[in-house]
C-alpha positions as YAML, in Angstrom:
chain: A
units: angstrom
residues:
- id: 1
  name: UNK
  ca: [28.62, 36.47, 22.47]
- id: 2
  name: UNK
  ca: [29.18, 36.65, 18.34]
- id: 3
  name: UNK
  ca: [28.08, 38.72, 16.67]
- id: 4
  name: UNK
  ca: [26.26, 38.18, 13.21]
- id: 5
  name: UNK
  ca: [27.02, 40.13, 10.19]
- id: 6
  name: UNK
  ca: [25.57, 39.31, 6.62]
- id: 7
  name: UNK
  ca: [26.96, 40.52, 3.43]
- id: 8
  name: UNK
  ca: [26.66, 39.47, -0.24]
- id: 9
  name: UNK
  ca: [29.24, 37.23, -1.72]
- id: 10
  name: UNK
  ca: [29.71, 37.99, -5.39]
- id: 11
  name: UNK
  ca: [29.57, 35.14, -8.09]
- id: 12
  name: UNK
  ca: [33.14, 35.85, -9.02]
- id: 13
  name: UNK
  ca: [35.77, 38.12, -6.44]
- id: 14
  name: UNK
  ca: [37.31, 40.65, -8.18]
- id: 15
  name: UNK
  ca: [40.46, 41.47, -6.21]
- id: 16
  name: UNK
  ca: [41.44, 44.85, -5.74]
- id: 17
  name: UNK
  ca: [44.21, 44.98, -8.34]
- id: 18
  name: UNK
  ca: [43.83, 46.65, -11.85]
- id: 19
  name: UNK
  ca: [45.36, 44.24, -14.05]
- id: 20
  name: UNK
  ca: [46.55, 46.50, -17.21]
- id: 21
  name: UNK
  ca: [48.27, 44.54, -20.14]
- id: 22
  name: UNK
  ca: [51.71, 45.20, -22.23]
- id: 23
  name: UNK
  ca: [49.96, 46.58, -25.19]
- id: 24
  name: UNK
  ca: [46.64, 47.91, -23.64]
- id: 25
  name: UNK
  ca: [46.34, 51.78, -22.80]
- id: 26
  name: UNK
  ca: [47.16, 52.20, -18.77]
- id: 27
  name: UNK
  ca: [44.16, 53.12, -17.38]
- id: 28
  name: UNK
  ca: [44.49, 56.18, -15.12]
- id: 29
  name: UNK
  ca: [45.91, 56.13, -11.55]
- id: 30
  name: UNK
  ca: [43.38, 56.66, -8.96]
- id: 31
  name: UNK
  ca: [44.45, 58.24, -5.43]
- id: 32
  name: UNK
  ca: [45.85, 56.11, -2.99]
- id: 33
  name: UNK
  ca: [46.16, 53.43, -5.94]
- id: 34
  name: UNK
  ca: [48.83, 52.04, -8.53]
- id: 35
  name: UNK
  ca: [50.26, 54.93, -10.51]
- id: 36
  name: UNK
  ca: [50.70, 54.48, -14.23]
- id: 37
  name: UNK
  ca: [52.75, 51.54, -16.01]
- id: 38
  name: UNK
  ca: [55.92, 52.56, -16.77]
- id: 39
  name: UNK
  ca: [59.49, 51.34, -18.08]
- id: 40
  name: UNK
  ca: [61.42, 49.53, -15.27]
- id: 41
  name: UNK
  ca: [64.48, 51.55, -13.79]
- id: 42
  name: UNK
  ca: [67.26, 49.72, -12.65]
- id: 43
  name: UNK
  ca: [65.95, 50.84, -9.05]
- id: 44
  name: UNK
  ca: [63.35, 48.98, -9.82]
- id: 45
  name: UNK
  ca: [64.73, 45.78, -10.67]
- id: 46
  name: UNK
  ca: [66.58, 45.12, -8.05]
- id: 47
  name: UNK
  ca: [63.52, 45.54, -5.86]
- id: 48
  name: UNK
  ca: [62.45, 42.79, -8.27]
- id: 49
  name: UNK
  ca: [65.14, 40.43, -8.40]
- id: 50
  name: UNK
  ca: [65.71, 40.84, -3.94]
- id: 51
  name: UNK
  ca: [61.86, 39.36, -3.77]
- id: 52
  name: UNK
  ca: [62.77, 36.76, -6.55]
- id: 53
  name: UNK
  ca: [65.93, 35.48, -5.27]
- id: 54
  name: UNK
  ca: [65.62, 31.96, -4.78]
- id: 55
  name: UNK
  ca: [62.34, 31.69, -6.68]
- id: 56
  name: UNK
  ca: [63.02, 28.13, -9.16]
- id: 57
  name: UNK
  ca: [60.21, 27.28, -11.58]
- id: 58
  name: UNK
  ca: [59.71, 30.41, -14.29]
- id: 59
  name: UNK
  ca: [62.29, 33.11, -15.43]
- id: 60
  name: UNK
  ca: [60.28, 36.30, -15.21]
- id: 61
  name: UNK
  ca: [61.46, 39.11, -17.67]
- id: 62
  name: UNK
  ca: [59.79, 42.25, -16.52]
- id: 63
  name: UNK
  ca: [58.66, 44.99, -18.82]
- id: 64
  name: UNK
  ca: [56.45, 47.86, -17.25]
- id: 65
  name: UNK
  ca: [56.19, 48.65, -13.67]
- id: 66
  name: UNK
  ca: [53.66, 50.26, -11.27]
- id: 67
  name: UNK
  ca: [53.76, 51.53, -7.71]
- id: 68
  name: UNK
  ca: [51.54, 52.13, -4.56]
- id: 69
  name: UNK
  ca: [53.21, 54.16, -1.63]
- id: 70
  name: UNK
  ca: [51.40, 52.56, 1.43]
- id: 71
  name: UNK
  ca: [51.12, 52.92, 5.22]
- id: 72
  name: UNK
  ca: [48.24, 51.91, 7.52]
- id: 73
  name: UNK
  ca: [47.17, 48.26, 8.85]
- id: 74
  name: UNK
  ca: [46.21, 45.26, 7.48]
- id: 75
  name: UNK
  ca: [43.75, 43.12, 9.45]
- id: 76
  name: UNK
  ca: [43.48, 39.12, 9.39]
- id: 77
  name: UNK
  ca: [39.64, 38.08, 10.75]
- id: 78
  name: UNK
  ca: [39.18, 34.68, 11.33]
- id: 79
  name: UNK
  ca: [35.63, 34.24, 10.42]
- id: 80
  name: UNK
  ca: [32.89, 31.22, 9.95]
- id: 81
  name: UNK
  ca: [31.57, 31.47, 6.73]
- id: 82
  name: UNK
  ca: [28.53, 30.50, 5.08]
- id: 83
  name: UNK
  ca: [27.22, 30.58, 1.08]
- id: 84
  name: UNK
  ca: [23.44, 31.81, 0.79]
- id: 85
  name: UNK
  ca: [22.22, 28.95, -1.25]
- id: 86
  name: UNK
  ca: [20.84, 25.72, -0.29]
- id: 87
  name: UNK
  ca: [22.56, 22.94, 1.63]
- id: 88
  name: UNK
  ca: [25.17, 25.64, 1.85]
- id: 89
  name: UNK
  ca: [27.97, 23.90, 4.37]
- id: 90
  name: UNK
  ca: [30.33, 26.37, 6.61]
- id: 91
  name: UNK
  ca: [33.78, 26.86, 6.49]
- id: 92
  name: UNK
  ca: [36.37, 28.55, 8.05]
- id: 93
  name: UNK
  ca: [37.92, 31.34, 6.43]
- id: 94
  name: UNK
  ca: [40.53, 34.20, 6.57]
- id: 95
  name: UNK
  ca: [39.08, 37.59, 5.57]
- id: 96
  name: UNK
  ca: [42.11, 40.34, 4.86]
- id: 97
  name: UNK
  ca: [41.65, 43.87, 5.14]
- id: 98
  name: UNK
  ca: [43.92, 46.96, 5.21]
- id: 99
  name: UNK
  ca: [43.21, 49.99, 6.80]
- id: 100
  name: UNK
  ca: [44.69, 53.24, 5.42]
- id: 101
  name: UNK
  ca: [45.82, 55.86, 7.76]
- id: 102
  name: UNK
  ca: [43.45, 58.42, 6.19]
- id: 103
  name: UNK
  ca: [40.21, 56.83, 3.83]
- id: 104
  name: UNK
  ca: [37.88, 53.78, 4.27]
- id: 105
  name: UNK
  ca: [38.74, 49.97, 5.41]
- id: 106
  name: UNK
  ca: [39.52, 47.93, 1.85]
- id: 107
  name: UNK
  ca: [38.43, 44.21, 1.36]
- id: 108
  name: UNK
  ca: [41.67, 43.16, 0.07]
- id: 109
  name: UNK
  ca: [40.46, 39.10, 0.02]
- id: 110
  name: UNK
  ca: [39.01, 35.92, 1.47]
- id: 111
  name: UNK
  ca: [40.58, 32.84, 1.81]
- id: 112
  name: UNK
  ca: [39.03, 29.79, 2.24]
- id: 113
  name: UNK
  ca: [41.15, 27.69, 5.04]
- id: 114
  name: UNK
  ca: [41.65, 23.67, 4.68]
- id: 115
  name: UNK
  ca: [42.04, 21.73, 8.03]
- id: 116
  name: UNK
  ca: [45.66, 21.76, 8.04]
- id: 117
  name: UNK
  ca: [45.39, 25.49, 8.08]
- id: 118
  name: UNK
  ca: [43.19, 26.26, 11.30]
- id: 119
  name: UNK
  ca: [46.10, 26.06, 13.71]
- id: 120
  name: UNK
  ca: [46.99, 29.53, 14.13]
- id: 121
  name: UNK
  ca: [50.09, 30.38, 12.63]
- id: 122
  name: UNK
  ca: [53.54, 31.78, 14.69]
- id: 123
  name: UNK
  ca: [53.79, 35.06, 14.54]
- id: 124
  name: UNK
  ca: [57.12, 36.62, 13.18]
- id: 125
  name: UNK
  ca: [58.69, 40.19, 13.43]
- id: 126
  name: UNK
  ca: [56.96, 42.44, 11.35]
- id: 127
  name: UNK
  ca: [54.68, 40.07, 10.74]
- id: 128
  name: UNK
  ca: [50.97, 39.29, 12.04]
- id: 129
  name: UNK
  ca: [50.02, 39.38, 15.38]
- id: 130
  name: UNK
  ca: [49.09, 36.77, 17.43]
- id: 131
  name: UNK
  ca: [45.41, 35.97, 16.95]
- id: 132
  name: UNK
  ca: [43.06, 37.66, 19.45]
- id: 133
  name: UNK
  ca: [39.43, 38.96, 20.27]
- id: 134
  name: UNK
  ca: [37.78, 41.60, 18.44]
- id: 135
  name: UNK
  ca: [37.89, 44.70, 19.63]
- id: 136
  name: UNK
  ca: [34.00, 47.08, 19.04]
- id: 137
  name: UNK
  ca: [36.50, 49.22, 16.37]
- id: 138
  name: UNK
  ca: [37.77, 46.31, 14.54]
- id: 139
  name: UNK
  ca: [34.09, 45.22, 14.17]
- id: 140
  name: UNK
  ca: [33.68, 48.50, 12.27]
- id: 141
  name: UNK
  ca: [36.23, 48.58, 10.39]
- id: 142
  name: UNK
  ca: [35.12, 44.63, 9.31]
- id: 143
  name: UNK
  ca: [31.55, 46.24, 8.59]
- id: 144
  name: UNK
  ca: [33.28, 49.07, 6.85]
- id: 145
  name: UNK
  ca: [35.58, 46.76, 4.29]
- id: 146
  name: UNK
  ca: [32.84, 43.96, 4.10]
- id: 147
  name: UNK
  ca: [29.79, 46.32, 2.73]
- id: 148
  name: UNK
  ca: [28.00, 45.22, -0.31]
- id: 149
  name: UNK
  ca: [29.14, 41.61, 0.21]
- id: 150
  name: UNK
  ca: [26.65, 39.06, 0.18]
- id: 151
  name: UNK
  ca: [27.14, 35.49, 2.46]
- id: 152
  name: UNK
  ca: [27.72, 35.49, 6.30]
- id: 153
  name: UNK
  ca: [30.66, 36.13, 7.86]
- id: 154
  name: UNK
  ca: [30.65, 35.74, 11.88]
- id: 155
  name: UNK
  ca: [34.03, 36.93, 12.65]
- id: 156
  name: UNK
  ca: [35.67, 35.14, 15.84]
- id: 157
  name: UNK
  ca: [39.08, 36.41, 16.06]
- id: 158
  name: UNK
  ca: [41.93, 39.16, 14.75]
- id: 159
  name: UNK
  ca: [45.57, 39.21, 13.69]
- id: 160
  name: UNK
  ca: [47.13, 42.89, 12.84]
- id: 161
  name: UNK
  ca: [50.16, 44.26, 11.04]
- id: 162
  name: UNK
  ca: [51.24, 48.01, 10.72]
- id: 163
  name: UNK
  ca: [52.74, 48.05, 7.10]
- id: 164
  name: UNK
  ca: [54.53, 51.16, 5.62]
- id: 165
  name: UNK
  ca: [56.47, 51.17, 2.66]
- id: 166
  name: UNK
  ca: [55.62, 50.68, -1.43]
- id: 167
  name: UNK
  ca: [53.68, 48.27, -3.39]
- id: 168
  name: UNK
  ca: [54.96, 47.09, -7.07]
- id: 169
  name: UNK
  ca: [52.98, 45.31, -9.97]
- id: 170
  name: UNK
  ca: [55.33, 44.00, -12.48]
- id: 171
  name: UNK
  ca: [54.16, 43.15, -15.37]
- id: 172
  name: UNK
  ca: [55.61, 40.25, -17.41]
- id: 173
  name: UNK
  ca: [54.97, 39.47, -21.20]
- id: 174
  name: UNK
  ca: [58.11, 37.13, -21.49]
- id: 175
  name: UNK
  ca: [59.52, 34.37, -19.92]
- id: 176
  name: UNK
  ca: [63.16, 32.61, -20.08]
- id: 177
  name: UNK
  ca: [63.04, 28.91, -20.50]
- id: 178
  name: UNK
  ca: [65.80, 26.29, -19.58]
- id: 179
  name: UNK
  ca: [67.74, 27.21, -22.75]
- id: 180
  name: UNK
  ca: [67.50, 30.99, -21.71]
- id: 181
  name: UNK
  ca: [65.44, 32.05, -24.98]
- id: 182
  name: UNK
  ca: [63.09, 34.68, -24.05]
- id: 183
  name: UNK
  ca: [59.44, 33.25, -24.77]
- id: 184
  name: UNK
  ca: [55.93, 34.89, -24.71]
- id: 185
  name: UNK
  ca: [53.40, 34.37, -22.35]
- id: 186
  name: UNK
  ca: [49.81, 33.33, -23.55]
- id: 187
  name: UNK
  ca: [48.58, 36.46, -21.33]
- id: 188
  name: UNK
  ca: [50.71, 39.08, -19.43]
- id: 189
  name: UNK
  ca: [51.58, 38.14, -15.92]
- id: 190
  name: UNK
  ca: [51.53, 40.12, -13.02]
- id: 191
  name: UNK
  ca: [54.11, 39.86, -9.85]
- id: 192
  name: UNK
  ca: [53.24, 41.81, -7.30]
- id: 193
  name: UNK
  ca: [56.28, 42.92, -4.50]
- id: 194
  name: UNK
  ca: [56.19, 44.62, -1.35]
- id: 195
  name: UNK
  ca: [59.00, 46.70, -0.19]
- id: 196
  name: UNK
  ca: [59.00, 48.09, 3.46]
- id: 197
  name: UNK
  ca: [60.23, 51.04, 4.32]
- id: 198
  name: UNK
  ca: [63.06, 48.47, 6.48]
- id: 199
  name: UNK
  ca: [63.92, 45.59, 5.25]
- id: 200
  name: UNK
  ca: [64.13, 43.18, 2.62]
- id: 201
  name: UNK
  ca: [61.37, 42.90, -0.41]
- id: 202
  name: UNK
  ca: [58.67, 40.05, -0.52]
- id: 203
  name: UNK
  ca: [57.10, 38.37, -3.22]
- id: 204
  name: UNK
  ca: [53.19, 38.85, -2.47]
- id: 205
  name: UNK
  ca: [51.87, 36.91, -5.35]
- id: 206
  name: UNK
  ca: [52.07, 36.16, -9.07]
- id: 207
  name: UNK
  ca: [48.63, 35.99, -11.26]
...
């Protein structure tokens, strides 16, 4: 039997990363979040160039760098989903949240899925877990992360993955083009890199 569960879904998401820019003040680390920008150590850039390699399209030239030491869960709920305003249609959607080994479930974000994308994907090593049912403490920890939302969200299944290891946001003002001139961006650009504790590092996402 599902279970119903209505939150509020803001008019725009604000994701859970502080984007700071080049020339703005760094606002002050919080705990359990990013620490301060700072110059990039060659440490640091290769951690940036491993989750690059390969990547064709834009040169990135990093200039400050932030980290996040992490370890808990991350939870995947496959969830119906439904906009509180008229004719509102549902949709399927993924719903990511990470759960810290000490403090409160985070809504990390929600991902709207198009038909090609409701097969469930292969799990990998170290990856997700194959999809499953929902276990009474996953429901809490979905209440827990999706508090003060607004919508509905009946979720019908779960995927896990235990994560440990370091978060980086790289922050980009410049570019390299074809010609290799260093250009500037129209706004700062943020790369954001996981690094396990094993293994290689992985590009999360650029905005």
């Amino acid at each position: 039997m599902k279970k119903l569960f209505c939150f509020a879904l803001p008019l725009c998401f604000v994701g859970l990363f502080m984007l700071a820019g080049c020339g703005a003040a760094p606002e002050p680390p919080i705990a359990g979040g990013y620490t301060e920008d700072r110059a990039v150590t060659a440490e640091d850039m290769a951690v940036f160039e491993e989750a690059l390699d390969g990547f064709v399209g834009v040169g990135y030239v990093p200039a400050l760098v932030a980290t996040q030491v992490v370890a808990g869960t991350n939870y995947r709920f496959t969830a119906e989903a439904l906009g509180v305003y008229p004719g509102a249609e549902p949709y399927q959607a993924y719903v990511f949240i990470f759960k810290p080994l000490e403090g409160p479930a985070e809504l990390v974000k929600v991902e709207t899925l198009t038909a090609e994308e409701t097969t469930e994907p292969e799990p990998i090593a170290g990856g997700w877990s194959e999809n499953r049912e929902i276990a009474e403490e996953e429901i809490a920890i979905f209440n827990e992360a999706m508090a003060g939302q607004v919508g509905l969200y009946i979720p019908n299944f779960v995927a896990t993955q235990v994560v440990a290891g370091t978060n980086y946001r790289f922050t980009a003002a410049m570019h390299v083009d074809a010609s290799g001139n260093n250009l500037p961006f129209a706004e700062d650009v943020h790369i954001f890199i996981f690094k396990p504790l094993q293994g290689p590092a992985e590009l999360v996402e650029i905005v």
